[in-house]
N, C-alpha and C positions, 0 to 999 in steps of 0.2 A: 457185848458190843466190840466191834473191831479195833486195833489199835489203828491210828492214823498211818503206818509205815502198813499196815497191811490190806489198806485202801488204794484203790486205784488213783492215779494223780488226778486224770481228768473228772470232773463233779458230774459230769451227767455220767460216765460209766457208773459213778459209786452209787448214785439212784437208781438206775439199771440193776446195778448188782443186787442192790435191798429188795426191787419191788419187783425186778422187769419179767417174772415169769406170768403168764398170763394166770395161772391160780391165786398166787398173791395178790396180783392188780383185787381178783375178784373177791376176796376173801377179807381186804382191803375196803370196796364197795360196800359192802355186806356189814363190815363194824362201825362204818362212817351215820351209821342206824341206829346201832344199839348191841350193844355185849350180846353175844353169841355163844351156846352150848355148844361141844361139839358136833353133833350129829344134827342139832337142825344147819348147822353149816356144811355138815356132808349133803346134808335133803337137799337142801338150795343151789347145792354146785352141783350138779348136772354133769356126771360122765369120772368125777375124783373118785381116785381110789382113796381108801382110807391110810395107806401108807406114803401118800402124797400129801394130804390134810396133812395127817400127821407132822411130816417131814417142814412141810411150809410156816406151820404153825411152830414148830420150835425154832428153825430160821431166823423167824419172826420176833420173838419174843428175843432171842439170842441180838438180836439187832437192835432191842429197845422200840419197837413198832408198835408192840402189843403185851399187852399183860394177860396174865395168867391166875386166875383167881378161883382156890380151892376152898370150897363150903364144905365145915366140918358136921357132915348128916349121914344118913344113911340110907339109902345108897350114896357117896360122894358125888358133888355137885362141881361141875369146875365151867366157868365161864371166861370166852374171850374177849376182849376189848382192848380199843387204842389209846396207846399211852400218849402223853402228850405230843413226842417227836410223831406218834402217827396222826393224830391230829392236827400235825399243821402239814402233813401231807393234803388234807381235803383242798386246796386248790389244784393241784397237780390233776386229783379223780375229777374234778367239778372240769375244769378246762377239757381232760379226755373225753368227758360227757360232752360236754357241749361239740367238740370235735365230731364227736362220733353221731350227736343230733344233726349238724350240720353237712357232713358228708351222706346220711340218709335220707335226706331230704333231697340233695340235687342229684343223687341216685335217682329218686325215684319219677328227674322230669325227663 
């Protein structure tokens, strides 16, 4: 996690900065579900390279968004999911949702 001097002053940049790439939003969406492997979260993102996964995913965790959880088996199991600071993100995604219901619909009159 960042120190607070290495944050932006302004609080909507510093959410920007944690979330504002459009992979993260989505990878975001995706945990707000249920703990994620990584590759069914490369399946589901449509067009991610895997050194971008990659890269978002440690971001992520580095930021306290998301945890990282290694099963001791064979083959190694590791699953993603949101830590509690990404869990009180789910209003932010729930508001985008509905933004983005609401601009599709007066799209489509």
């Amino acid at each position: 996690m960042k120190t607070k001097e290495e944050l932006p002053e302004c609080p909507v940049a510093t959410t920007v900065q944690m979330i504002g790439s459009k992979w993260k939003l989505l990878i975001l969406r995706n945990l707000l579900v249920r703990p994620w492997r990584f590759n069914e979260l490369r399946k589901s993102l449509d067009g991610i390279s895997q050194k971008v996964l990659t890269d978002s995913l440690r971001s992520m965790e580095a930021d306290g968004i998301i945890t990282r959880t290694i099963y001791p088996e064979v083959p190694p199991r590791v699953e993603y999911a949101l830590s509690d600071l990404g869990e009180s993100m789910r209003p932010i995604i729930k508001a985008m949702e509905e933004f983005g219901m609401e601009y599709k619909a007066l799209a489509q009159n």
